[in-house]
Biopython code that builds the backbone (N, CA, C, O; Angstrom):
import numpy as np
from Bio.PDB.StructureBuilder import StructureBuilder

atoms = [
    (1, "UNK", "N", (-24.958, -41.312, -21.310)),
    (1, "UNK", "CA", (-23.661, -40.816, -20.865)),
    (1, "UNK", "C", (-23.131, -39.743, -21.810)),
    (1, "UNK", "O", (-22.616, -38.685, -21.447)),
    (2, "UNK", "N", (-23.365, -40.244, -23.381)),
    (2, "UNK", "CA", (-22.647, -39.032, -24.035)),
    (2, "UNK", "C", (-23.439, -37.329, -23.856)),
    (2, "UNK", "O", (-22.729, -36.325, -23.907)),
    (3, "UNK", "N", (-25.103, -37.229, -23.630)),
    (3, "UNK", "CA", (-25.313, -36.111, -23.465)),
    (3, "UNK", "C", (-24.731, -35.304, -22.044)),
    (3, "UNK", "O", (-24.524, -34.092, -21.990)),
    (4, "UNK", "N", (-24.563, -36.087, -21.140)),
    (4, "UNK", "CA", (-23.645, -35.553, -20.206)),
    (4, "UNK", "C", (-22.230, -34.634, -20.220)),
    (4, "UNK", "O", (-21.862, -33.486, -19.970)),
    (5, "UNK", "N", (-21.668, -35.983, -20.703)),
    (5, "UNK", "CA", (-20.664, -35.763, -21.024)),
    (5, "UNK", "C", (-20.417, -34.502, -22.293)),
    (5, "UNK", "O", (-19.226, -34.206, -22.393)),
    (6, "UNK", "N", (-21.156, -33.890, -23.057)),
    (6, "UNK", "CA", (-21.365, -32.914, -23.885)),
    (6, "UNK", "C", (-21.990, -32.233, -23.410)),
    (6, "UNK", "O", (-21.994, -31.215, -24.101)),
    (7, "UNK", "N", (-22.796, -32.078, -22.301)),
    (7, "UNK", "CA", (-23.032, -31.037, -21.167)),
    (7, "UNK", "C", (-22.057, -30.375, -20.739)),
    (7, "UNK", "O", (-21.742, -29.222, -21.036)),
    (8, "UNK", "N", (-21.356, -31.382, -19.741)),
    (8, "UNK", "CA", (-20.137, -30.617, -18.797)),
    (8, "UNK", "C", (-18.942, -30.182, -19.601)),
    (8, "UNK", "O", (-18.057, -29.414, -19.225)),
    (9, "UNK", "N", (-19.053, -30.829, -20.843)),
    (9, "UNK", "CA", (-17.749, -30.182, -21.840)),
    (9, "UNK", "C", (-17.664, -29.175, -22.380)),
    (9, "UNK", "O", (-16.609, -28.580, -22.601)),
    (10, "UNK", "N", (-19.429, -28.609, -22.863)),
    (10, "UNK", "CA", (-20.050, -27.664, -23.145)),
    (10, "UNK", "C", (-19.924, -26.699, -22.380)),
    (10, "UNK", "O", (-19.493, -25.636, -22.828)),
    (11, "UNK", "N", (-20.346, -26.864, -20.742)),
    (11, "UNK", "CA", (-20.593, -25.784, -20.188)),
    (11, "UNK", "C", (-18.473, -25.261, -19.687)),
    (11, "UNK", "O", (-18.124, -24.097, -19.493)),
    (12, "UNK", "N", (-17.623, -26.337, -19.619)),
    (12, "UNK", "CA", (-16.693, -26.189, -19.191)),
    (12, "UNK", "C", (-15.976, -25.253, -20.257)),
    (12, "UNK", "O", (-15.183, -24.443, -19.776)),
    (13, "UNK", "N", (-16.168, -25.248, -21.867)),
    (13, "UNK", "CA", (-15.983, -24.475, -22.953)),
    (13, "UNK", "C", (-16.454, -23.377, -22.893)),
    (13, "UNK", "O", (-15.594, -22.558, -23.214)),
    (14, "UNK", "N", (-17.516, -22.853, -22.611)),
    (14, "UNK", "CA", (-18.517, -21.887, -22.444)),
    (14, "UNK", "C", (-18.145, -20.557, -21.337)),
    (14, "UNK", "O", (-18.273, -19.343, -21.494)),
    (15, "UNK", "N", (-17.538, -21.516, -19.952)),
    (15, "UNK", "CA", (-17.434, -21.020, -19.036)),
    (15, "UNK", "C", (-15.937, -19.951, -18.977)),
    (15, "UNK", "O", (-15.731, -18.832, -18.506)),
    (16, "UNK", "N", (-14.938, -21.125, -19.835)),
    (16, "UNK", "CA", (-13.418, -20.480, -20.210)),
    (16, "UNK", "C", (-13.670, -19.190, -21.166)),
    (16, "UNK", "O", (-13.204, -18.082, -20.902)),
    (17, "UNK", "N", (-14.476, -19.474, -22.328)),
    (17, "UNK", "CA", (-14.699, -18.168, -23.432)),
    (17, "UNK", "C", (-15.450, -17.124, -22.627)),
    (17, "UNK", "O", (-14.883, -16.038, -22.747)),
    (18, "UNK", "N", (-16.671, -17.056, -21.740)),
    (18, "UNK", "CA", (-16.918, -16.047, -21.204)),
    (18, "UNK", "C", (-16.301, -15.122, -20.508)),
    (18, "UNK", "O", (-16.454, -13.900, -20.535)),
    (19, "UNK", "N", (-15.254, -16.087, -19.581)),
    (19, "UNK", "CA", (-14.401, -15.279, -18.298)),
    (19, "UNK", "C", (-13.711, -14.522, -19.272)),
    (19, "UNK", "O", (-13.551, -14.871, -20.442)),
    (20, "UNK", "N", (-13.195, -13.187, -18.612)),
    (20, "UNK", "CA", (-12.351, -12.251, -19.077)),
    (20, "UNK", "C", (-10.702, -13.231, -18.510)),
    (20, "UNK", "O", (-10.415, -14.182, -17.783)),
    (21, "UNK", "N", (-10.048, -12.295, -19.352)),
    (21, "UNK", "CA", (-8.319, -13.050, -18.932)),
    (21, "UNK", "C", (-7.997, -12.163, -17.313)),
    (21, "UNK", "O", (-8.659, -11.236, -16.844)),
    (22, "UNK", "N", (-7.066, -12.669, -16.870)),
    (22, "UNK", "CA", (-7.019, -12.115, -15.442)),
    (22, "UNK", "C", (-5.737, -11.326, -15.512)),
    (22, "UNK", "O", (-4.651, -11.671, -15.978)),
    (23, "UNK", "N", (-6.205, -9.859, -14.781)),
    (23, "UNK", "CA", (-5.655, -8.692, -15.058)),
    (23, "UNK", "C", (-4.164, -8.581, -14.206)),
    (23, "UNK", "O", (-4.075, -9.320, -13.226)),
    (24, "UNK", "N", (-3.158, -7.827, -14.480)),
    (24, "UNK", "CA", (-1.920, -7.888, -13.281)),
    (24, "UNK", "C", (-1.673, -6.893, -13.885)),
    (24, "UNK", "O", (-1.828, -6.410, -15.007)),
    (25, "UNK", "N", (-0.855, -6.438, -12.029)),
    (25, "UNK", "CA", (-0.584, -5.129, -12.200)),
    (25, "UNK", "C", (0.675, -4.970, -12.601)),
    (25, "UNK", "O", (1.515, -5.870, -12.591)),
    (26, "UNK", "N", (0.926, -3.422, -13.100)),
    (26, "UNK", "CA", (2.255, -3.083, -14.017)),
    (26, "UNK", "C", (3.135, -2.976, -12.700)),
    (26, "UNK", "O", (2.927, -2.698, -11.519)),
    (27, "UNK", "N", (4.351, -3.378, -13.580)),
    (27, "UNK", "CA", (5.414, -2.736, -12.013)),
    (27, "UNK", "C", (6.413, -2.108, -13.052)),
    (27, "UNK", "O", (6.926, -2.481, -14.107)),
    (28, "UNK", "N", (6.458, -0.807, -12.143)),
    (28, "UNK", "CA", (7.279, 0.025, -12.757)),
    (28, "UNK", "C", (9.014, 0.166, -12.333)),
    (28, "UNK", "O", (9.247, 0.198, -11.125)),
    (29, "UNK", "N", (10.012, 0.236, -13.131)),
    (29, "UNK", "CA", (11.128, 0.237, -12.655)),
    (29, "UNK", "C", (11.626, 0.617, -11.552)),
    (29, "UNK", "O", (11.488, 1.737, -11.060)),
    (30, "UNK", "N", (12.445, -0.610, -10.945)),
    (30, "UNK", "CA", (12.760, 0.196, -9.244)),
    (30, "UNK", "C", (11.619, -0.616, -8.209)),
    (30, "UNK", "O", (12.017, -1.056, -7.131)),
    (31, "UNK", "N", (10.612, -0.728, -8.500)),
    (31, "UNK", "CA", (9.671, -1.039, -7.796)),
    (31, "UNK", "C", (9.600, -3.083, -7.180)),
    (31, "UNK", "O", (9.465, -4.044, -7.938)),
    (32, "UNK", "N", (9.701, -3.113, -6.112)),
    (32, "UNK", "CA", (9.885, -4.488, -5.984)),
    (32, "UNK", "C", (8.281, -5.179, -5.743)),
    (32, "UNK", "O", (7.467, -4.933, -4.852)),
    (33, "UNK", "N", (8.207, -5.982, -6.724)),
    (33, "UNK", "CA", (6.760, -7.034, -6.537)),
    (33, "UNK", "C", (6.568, -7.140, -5.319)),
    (33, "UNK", "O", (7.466, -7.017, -4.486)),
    (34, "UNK", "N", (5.180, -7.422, -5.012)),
    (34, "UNK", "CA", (4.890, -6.935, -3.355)),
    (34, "UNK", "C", (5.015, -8.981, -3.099)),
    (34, "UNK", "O", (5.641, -9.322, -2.095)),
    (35, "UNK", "N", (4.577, -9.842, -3.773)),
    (35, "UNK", "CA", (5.642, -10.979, -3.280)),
    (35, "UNK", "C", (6.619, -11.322, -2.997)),
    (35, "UNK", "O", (6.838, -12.164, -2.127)),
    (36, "UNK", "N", (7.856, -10.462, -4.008)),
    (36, "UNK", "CA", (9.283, -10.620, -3.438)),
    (36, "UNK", "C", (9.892, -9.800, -2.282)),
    (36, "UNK", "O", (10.936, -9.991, -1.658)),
    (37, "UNK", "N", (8.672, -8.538, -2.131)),
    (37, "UNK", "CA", (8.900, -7.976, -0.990)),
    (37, "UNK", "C", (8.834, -8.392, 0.741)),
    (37, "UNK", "O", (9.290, -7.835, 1.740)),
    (38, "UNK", "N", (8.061, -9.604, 0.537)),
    (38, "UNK", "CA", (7.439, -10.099, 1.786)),
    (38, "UNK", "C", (8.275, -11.230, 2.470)),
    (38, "UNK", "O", (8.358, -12.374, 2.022)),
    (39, "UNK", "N", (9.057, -10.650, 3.932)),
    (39, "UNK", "CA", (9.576, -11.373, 4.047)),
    (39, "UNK", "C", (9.207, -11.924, 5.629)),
    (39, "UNK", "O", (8.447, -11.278, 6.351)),
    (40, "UNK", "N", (9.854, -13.219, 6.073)),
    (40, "UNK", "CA", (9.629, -13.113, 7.807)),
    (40, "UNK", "C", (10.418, -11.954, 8.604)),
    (40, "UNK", "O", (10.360, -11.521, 9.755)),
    (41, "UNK", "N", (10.962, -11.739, 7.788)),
    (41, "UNK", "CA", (12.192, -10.702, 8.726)),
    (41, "UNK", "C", (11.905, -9.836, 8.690)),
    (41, "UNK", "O", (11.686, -9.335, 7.587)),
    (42, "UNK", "N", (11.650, -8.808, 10.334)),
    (42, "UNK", "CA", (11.187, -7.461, 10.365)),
    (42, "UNK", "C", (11.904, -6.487, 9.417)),
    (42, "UNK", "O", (12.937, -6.749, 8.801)),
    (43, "UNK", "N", (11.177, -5.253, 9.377)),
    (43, "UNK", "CA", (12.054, -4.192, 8.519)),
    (43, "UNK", "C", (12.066, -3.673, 10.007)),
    (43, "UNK", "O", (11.148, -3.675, 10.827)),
    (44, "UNK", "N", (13.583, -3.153, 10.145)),
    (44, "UNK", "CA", (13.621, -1.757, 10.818)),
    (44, "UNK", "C", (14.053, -0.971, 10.272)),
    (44, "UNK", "O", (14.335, -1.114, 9.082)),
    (45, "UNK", "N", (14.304, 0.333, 11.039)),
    (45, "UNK", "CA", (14.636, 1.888, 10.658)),
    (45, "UNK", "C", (14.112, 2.409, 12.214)),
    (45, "UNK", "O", (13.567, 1.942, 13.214)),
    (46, "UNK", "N", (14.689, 3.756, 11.685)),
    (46, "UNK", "CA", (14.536, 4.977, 12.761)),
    (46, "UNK", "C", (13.226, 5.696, 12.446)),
    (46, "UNK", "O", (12.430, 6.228, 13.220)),
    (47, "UNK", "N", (13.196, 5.568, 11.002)),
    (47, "UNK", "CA", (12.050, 6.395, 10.089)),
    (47, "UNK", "C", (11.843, 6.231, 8.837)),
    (47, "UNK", "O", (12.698, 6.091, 7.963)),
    (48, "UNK", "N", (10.057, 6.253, 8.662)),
    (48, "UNK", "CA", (10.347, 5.878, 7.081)),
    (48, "UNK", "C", (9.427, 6.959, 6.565)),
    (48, "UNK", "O", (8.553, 7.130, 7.414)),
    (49, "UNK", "N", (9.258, 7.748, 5.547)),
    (49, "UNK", "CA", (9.239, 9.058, 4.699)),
    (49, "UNK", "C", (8.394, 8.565, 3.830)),
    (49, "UNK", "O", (8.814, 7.732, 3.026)),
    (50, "UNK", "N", (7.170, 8.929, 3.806)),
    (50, "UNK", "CA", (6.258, 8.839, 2.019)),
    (50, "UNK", "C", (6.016, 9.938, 1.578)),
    (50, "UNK", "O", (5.426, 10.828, 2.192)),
    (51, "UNK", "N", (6.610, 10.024, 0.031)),
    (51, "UNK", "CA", (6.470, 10.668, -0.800)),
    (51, "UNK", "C", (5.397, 10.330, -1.678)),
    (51, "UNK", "O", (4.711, 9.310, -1.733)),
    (52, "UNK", "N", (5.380, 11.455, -2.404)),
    (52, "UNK", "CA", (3.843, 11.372, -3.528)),
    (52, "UNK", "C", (4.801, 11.446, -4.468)),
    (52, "UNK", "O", (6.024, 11.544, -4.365)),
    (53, "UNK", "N", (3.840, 11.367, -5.717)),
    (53, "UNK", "CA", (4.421, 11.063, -7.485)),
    (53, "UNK", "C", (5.171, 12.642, -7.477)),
    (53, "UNK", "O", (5.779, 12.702, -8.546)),
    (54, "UNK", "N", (5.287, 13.389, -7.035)),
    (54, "UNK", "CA", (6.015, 14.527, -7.252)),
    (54, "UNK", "C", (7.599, 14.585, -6.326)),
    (54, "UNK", "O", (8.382, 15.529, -6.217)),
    (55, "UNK", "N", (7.640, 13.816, -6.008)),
    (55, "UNK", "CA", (9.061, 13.580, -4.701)),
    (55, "UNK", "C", (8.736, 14.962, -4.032)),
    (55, "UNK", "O", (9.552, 15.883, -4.008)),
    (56, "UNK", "N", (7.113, 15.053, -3.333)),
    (56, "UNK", "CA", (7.366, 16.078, -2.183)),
    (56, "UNK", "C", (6.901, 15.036, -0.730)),
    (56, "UNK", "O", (6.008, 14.190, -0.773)),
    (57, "UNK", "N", (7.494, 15.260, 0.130)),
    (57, "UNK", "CA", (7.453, 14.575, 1.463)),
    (57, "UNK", "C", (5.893, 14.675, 2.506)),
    (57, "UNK", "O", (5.636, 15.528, 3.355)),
    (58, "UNK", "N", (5.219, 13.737, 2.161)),
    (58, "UNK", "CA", (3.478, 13.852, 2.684)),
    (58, "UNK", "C", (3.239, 13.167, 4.185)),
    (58, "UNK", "O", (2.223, 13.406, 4.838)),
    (59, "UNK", "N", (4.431, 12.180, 4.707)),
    (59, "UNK", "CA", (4.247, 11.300, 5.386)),
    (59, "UNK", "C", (5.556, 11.229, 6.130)),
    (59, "UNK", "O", (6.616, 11.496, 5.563)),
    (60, "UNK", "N", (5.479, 10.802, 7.633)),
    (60, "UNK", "CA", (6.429, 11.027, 8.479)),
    (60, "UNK", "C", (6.690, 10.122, 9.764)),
    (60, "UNK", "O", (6.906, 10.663, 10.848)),
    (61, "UNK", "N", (6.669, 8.882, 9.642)),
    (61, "UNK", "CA", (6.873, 7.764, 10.780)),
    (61, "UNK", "C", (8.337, 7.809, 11.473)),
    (61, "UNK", "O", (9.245, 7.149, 10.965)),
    (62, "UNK", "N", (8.540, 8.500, 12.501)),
    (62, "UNK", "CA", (9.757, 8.764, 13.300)),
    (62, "UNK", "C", (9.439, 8.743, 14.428)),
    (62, "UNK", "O", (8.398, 8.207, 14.808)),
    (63, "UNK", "N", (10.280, 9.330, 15.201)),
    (63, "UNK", "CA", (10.535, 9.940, 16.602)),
    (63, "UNK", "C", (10.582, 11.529, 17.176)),
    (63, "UNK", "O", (11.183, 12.325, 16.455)),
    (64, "UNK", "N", (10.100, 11.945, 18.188)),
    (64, "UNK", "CA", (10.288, 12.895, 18.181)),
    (64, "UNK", "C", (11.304, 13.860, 19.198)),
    (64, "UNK", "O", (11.968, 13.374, 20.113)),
    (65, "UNK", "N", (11.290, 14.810, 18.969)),
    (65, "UNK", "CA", (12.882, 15.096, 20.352)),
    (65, "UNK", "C", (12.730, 14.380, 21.505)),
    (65, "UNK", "O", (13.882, 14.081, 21.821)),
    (66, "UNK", "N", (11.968, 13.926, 22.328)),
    (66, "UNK", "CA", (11.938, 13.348, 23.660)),
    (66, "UNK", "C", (12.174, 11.663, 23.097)),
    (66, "UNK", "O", (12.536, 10.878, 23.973)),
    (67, "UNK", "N", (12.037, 11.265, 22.090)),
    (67, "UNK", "CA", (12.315, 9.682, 21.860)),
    (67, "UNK", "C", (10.787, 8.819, 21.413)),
    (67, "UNK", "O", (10.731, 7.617, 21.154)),
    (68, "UNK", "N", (9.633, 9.769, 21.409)),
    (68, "UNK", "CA", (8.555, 9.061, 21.276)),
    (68, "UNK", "C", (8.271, 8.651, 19.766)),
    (68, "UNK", "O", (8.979, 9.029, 18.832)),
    (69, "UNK", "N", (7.316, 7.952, 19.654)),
    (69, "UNK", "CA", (7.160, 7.617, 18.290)),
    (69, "UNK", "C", (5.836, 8.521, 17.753)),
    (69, "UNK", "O", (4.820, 8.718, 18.419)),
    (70, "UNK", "N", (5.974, 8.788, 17.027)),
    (70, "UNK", "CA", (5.178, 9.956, 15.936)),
    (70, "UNK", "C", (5.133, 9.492, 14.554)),
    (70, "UNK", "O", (6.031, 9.013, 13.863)),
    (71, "UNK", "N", (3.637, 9.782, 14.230)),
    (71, "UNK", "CA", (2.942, 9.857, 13.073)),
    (71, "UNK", "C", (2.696, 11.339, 12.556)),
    (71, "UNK", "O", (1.923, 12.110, 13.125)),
    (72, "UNK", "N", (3.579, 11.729, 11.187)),
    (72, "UNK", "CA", (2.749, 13.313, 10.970)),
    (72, "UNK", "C", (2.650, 12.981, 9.369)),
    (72, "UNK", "O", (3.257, 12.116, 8.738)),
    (73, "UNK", "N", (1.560, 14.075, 8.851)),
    (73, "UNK", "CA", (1.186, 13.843, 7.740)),
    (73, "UNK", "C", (1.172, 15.408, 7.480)),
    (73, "UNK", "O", (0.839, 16.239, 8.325)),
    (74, "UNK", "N", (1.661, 15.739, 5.938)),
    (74, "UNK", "CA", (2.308, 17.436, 5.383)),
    (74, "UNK", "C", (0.948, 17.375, 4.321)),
    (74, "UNK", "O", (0.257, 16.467, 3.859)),
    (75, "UNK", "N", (0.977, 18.937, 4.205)),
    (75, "UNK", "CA", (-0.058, 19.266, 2.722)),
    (75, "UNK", "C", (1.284, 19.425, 1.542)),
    (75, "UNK", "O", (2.496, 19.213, 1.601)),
    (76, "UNK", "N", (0.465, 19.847, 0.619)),
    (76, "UNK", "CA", (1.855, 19.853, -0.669)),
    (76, "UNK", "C", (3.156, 21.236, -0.338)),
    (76, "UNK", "O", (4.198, 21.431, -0.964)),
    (77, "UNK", "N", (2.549, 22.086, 0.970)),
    (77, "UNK", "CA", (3.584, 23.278, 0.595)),
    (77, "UNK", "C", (4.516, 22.719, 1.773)),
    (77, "UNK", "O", (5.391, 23.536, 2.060)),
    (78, "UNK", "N", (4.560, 21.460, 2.582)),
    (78, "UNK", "CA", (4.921, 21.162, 3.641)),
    (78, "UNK", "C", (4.702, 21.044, 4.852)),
    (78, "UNK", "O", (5.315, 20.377, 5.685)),
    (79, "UNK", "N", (3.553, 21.890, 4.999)),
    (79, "UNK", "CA", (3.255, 22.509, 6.474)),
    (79, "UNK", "C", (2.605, 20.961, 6.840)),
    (79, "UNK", "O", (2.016, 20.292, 5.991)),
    (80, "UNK", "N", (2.829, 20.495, 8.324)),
    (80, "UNK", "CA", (2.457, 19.659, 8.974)),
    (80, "UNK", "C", (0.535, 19.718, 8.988)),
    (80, "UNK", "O", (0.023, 20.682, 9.558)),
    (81, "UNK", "N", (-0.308, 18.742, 8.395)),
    (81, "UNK", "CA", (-1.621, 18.963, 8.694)),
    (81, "UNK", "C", (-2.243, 18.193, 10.002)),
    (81, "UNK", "O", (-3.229, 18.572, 10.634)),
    (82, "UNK", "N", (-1.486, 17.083, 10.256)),
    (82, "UNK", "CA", (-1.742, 16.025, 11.189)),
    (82, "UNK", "C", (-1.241, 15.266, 11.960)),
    (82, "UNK", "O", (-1.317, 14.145, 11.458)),
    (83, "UNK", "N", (-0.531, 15.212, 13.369)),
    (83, "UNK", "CA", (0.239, 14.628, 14.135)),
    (83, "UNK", "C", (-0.154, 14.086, 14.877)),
    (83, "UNK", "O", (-0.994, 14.651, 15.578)),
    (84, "UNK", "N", (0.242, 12.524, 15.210)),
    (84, "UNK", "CA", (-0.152, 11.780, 16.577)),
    (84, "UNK", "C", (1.495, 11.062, 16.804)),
    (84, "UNK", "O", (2.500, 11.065, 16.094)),
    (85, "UNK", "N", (1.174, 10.464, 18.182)),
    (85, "UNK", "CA", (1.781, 9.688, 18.693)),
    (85, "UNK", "C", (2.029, 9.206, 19.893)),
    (85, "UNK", "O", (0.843, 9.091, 20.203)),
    (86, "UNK", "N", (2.740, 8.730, 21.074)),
    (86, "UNK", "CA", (2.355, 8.403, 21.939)),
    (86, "UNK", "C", (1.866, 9.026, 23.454)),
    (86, "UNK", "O", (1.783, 8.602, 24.607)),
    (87, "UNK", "N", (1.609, 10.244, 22.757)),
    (87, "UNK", "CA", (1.044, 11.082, 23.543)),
    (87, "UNK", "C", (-0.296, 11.487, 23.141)),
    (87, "UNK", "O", (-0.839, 10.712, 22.354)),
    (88, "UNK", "N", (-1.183, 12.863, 23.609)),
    (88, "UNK", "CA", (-2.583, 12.614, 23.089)),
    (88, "UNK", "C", (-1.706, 13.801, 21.369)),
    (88, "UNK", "O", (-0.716, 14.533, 21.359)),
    (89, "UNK", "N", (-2.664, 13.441, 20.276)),
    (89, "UNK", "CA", (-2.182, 14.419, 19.247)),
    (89, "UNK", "C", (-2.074, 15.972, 19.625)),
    (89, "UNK", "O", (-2.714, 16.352, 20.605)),
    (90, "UNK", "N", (-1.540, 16.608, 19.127)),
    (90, "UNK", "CA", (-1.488, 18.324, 19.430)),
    (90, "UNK", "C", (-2.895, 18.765, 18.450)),
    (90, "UNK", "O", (-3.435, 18.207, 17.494)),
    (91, "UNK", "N", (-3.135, 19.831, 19.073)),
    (91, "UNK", "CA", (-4.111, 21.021, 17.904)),
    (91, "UNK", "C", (-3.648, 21.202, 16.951)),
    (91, "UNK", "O", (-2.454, 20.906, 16.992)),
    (92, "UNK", "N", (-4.034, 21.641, 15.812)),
    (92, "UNK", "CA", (-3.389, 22.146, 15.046)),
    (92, "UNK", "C", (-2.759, 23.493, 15.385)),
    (92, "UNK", "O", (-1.543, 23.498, 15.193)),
    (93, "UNK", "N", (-3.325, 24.757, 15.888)),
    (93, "UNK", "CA", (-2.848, 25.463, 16.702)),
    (93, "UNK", "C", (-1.658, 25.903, 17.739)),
    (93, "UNK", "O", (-1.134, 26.996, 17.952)),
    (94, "UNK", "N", (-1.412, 24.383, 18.390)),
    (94, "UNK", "CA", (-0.592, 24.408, 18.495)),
    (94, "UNK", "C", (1.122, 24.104, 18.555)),
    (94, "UNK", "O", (2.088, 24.191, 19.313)),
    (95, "UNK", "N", (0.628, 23.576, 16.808)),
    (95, "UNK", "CA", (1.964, 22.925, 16.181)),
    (95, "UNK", "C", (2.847, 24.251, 16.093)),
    (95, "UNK", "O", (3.994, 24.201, 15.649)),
]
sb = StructureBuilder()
sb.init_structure("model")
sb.init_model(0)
sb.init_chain("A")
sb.init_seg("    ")
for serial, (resi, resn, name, xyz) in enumerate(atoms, 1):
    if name == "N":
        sb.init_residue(resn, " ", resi, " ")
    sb.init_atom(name, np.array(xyz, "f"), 0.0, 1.0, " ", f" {name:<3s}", serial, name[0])
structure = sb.get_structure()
Protein backbone atom coordinates (compact mmCIF):
# COMPACT_ATOMS: atom_id res chain seq x y z
CA UNK A 1 0.00 0.00 0.00
CA UNK A 2 2.68 2.49 0.93
CA UNK A 3 4.42 2.23 -2.66
CA UNK A 4 1.14 3.22 -4.06
CA UNK A 5 0.32 5.48 -2.10
CA UNK A 6 3.90 7.30 -2.88
CA UNK A 7 3.08 6.72 -6.44
CA UNK A 8 -0.11 8.71 -6.70
CA UNK A 9 1.38 11.35 -4.26
CA UNK A 10 4.35 11.47 -6.38
CA UNK A 11 2.80 11.69 -9.56
CA UNK A 12 -0.01 14.17 -8.03
CA UNK A 13 3.27 16.50 -6.87
CA UNK A 14 4.90 16.14 -10.13
CA UNK A 15 1.87 16.86 -12.10
CA UNK A 16 1.09 20.43 -10.01
CA UNK A 17 5.07 21.55 -10.47
CA UNK A 18 4.99 20.80 -14.19
CA UNK A 19 1.66 22.62 -15.16
CA UNK A 20 2.29 26.23 -15.93
CA UNK A 21 -0.02 28.72 -13.61
CA UNK A 22 -3.19 29.62 -15.57
CA UNK A 23 -3.06 32.74 -17.57
CA UNK A 24 -6.04 35.71 -17.40
CA UNK A 25 -6.68 38.25 -19.32
CA UNK A 26 -5.89 42.03 -18.48
CA UNK A 27 -8.93 44.23 -18.37
CA UNK A 28 -8.33 47.52 -19.06
CA UNK A 29 -10.19 50.53 -17.50
CA UNK A 30 -13.77 51.07 -18.58
CA UNK A 31 -13.87 47.70 -19.91
CA UNK A 32 -16.56 45.33 -18.37
CA UNK A 33 -15.43 41.48 -17.70
CA UNK A 34 -17.11 39.53 -20.35
CA UNK A 35 -18.82 37.52 -17.20
CA UNK A 36 -20.32 40.51 -15.71
CA UNK A 37 -21.29 41.43 -19.07
CA UNK A 38 -23.54 38.46 -19.75
CA UNK A 39 -26.82 38.83 -19.11
CA UNK A 40 -30.48 37.05 -19.90
CA UNK A 41 -31.68 40.32 -20.93
CA UNK A 42 -31.50 41.31 -24.56
CA UNK A 43 -29.36 44.38 -25.47
CA UNK A 44 -31.21 46.66 -27.72
CA UNK A 45 -30.40 49.76 -29.73
CA UNK A 46 -31.08 51.24 -33.10
CA UNK A 47 -27.25 50.78 -33.78
CA UNK A 48 -24.14 49.75 -32.56
CA UNK A 49 -20.64 51.38 -34.01
CA UNK A 50 -17.10 49.52 -33.76
CA UNK A 51 -14.31 51.37 -33.42
CA UNK A 52 -10.59 50.37 -33.63
CA UNK A 53 -7.74 51.36 -31.00
CA UNK A 54 -7.58 54.71 -32.84
CA UNK A 55 -11.42 55.91 -32.17
CA UNK A 56 -11.87 55.74 -36.07
CA UNK A 57 -15.37 54.15 -36.96
CA UNK A 58 -14.70 50.48 -38.92
CA UNK A 59 -18.10 48.93 -38.24
CA UNK A 60 -21.76 49.80 -38.74
CA UNK A 61 -24.90 47.63 -37.48
CA UNK A 62 -28.02 49.95 -38.24
CA UNK A 63 -30.71 50.65 -40.51
CA UNK A 64 -30.94 52.03 -43.56
CA UNK A 65 -33.25 54.96 -45.11
CA UNK A 66 -36.06 52.51 -46.10
CA UNK A 67 -35.95 50.82 -42.37
CA UNK A 68 -33.87 47.71 -43.33
CA UNK A 69 -31.22 46.32 -41.33
CA UNK A 70 -27.60 46.76 -42.60
CA UNK A 71 -24.22 45.57 -42.00
CA UNK A 72 -21.30 48.01 -43.38
CA UNK A 73 -17.74 47.79 -42.71
CA UNK A 74 -15.20 51.36 -43.45
CA UNK A 75 -11.31 51.25 -44.37
CA UNK A 76 -9.26 53.70 -42.07
CA UNK A 77 -10.02 56.93 -44.38
CA UNK A 78 -13.83 56.01 -43.94
CA UNK A 79 -14.92 55.07 -47.18
CA UNK A 80 -17.50 52.19 -46.90
CA UNK A 81 -15.54 48.75 -48.12
CA UNK A 82 -18.46 46.32 -47.46
CA UNK A 83 -22.27 46.36 -47.17
CA UNK A 84 -24.99 43.80 -46.67
CA UNK A 85 -28.32 43.52 -45.46
CA UNK A 86 -31.66 42.52 -46.06
CA UNK A 87 -31.48 42.93 -49.42
CA UNK A 88 -28.88 41.26 -51.90
CA UNK A 89 -25.36 43.44 -50.91
CA UNK A 90 -24.59 46.39 -53.44
CA UNK A 91 -21.22 46.42 -55.71
CA UNK A 92 -18.87 48.22 -54.62
CA UNK A 93 -19.42 50.41 -57.61
CA UNK A 94 -22.30 51.10 -56.81
CA UNK A 95 -22.11 52.52 -53.34
Amino acid sequence: MAPALLGVTGGFVGGRLSSPPPVHAQVRPGVIPLQRAISAAPVEARGFVLMDEHGLKRGELGFNGRGQPTLRFFDESGKVVWTGGAVTPLPLAQR
